[in-house]
N, C-alpha and C positions, 0 to 999 in steps of 0.2 A: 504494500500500500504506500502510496505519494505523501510525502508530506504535508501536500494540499487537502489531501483528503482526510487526513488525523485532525485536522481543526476545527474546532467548535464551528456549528452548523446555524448561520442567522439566515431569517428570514425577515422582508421587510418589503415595504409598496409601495402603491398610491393607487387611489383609483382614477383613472383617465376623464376627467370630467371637466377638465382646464388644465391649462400650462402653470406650473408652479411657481411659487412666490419667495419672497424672504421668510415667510413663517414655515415653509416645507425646508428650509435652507439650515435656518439655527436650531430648526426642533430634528431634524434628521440628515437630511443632503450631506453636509459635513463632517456627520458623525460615520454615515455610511463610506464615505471617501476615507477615511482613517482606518474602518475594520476590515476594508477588505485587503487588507498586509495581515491581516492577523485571523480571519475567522474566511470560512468557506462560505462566501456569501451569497444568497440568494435574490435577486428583487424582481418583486410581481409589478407588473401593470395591468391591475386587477380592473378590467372590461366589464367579466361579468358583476360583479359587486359594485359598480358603478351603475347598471343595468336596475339595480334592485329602487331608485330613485329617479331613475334616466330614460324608465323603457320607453317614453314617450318621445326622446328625441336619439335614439341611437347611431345616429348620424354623429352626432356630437362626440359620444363616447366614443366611434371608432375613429376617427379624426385626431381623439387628444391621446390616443397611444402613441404615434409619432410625436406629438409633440412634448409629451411626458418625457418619450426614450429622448429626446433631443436635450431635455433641460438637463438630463442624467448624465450625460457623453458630455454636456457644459463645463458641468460642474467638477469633471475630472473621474466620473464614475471609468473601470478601465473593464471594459468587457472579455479581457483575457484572465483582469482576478475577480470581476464578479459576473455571474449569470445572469443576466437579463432575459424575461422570457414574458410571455403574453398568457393572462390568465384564461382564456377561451380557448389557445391552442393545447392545454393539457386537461384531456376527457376525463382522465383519474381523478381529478378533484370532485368532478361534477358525481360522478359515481362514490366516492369517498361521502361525501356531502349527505346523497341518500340515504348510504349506509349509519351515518352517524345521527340522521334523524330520529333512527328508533331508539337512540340513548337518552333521549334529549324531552323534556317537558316544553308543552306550551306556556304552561305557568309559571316554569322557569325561565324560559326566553324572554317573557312579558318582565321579569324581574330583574332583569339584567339591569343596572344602573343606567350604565349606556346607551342603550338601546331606548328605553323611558326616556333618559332626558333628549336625546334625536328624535322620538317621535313627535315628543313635547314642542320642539322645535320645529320641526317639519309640517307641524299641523295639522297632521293626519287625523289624529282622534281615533275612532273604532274601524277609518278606512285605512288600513295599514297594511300595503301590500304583502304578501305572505314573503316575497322573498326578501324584503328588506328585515320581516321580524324575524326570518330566518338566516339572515347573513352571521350572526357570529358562529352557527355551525357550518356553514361555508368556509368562515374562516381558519376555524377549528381546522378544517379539510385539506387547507390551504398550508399550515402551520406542520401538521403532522405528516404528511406527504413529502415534504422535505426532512423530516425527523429534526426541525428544528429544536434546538437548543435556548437560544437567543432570539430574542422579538422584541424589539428596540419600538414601542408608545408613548404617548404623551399617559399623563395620569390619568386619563377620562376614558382611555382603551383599557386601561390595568381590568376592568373585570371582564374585558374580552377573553385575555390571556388565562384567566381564572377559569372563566369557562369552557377552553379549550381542554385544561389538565382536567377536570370533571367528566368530559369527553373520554379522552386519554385513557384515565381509571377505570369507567366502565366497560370499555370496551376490551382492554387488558384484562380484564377480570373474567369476562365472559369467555376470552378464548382462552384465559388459564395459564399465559405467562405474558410478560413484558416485550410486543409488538413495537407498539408508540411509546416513544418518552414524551415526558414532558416540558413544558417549555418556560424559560423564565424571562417575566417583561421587567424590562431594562428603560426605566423614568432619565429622560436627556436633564442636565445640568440645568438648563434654562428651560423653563415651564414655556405656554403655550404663548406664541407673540399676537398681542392685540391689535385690532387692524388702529391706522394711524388716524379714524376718527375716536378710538377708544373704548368703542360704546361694546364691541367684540371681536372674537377670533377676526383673524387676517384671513380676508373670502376676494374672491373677484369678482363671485354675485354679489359679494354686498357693498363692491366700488369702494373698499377700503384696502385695498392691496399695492404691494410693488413687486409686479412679476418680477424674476430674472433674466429676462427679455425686455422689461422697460428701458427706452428712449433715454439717455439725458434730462433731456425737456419733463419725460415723465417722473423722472425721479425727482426735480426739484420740484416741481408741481406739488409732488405729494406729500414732499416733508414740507412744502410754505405751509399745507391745509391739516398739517399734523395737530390735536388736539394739546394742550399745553394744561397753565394752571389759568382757569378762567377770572382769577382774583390778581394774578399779575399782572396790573394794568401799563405800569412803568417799570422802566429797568430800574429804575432805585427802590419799587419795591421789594419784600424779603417776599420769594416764591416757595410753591411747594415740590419738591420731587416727586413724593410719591404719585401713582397715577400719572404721573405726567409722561407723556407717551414719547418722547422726544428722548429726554433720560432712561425712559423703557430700551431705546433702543441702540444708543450709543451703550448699556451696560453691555448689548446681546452682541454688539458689531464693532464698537473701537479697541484695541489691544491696549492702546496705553491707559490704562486702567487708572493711574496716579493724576492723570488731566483730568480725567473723565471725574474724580474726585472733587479736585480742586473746582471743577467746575458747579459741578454740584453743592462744594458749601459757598460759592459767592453766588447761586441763586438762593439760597434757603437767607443769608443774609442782606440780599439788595444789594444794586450795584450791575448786575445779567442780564441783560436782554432776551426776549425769546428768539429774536434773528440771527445772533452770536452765537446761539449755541445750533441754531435750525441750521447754520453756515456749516458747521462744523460736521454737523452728524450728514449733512449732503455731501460733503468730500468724502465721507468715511463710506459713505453708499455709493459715488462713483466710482471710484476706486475701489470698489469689492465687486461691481458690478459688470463694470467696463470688457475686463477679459472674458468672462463669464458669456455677455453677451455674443461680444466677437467669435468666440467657440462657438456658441451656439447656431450664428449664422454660415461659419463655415462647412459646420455637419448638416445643415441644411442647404447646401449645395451640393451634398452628395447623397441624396435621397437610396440611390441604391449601397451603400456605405450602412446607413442606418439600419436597411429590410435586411443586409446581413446578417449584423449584429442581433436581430430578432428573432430569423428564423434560424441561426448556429443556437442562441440561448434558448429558443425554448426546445429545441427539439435533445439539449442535453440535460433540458428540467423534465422533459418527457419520461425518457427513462429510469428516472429517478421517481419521480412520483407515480410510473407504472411500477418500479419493483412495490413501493411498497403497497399499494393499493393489492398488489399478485398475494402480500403477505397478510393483508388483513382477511382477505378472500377466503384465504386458506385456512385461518385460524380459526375463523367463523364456521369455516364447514360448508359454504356455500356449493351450492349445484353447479359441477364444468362439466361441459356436453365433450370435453378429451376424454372424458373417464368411461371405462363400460358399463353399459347400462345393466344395474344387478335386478336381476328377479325378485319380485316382488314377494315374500313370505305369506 
């Protein structure tokens, strides 16, 4: 066995619903660019699970796998040390998925933190499509099929991950030894980035984002309309940090940690402007941005460069998530039409 292949096993995604942002960037993107030197990494561009909100416009979802894999190849992700593969193109999950349905409560799924407060959010009420109330054991599906290890969430996924090992247990239980492991979620240093009107998460539906693909022009645009402290009327008054979304975001994105300080106690004392420091966190976003972009426009002049990279990764996630789905098959005891058909007693 390769040394690649001895390494702790992560798994990790997006769903393809839009191009990604600075909040996919410091809560994951970066973190995934560092572990694939060190962990046998996986990353989904989960189609169908973007489906389970989207079926209405699947135009869109097929459309933003390219441009997902694009932000991915940006950002420096290296498709010779991590897999790249397309959730649609590996059938094993979709059948894995079934299979683990029968472990699983409705009145568990309904209980899932997660899942409640998305629906909450979504609107839905009592119309709640089955496969979105059913995607944590899709993902479950998704998680184990890799035999992942590592599953790197924000805290609002953590009882995703939970519900996966409860999966996991059952399942190992029934066929009487340890099939699936299970998997441990891995909370990023810096919690979830607020979009820069403050009021929530960083969304591009809800026009409070800065793709990784933004313009110049766009990027200043969006820290001038960044939310601040709405009682700092003048620079000589004493402002507040906390909440203030501006200092949100020079903690997540400037290195020099000792300015970003200093800066911070001559706003809580007066003396700061909100433009002085809006100036500052704009250079620290071009300059993080700038190459990023220019990557990204060059992998998008080789459109057939990219379908490579897609159809090599998933068809080596193929195999991988067919063996093990071949292993759960077998443990269960399921019916293969290879076997001879024995007479009936």
């Amino acid at each position: 066995m390769n040394a690649a292949a001895e390494r702790p096993v992560i798994l990790t995604g997006d769903r393809t619903t839009g191009p990604l942002h600075l909040g996919h960037y410091v809560g994951s993107l970066k973190n995934r660019v560092r572990l694939q030197d060190t962990h046998r990494q996986f990353l989904l561009l989960a189609d169908m699970q973007a489906l389970t909100d989207h079926a209405h416009d699947p135009d869109r979802v097929c459309r933003n796998v390219v441009e997902v894999a694009l932000d991915y190849l940006a950002v420096g992700i290296d498709p010779e040390k991590t897999i790249i593969c397309v959730q649609s193109g590996l059938p094993a999950l979709a059948e894995l998925t079934m299979l683990y349905l029968n472990f699983v409560t409705v009145a568990r799924l309904e209980r899932n933190p997660t899942i409640k407060e998305e629906i909450r959010a979504r609107g839905f009420g009592r119309d709640i499509p089955a496969g979105f109330l059913c995607y944590p054991v899709a993902q479950a599906a998704d998680i184990t099929a890799f035999k992942a290890t590592v599953v790197p969430v924000g805290e609002d996924q953590a009882p995703l991950i939970e519900q996966t090992n409860e999966i996991v247990r059952r399942v190992n239980r029934q066929i009487g030894r340890d099939v699936l492991v299970e998997a441990e979620a891995v909370i990023p240093r810096v919690g979830r980035l607020p979009g820069i009107d403050g009021k929530a998460k960083m969304s591009k539906s809800q026009g409070n984002a800065i793709l990784l693909s933004s313009s110049p022009d766009e990027i200043r645009q969006a820290v001038q309309r960044m939310y601040t402290d709405p009682n700092h009327l003048r620079a000589s008054d004493p402002g507040t940090v906390e909440g203030n979304v501006v200092f949100t975001y020079l903690d997540a994105f400037d290195e020099d940690e000792a300015a970003v300080a200093e800066l911070k106690a001559r706003y809580r004392r007066g003396g700061l402007g909100d433009m002085e420091v809006k100036r500052r966190l704009e250079a620290v976003l071009q300059d993080l941005l700038a190459p990023i972009r220019e990557r990204r426009a060059a992998y998008a002049r080789d459109p057939a460069y990219v379908l490579d990279v897609l159809r090599q990764g998933t068809g080596r996630a193929r195999a991988v998530t067919e063996a093990t789905l071949q292993e759960v098959r077998a443990g269960l005891g399921l019916f293969r039409l290879d076997r001879p058909v024995l007479q009936a007693s």
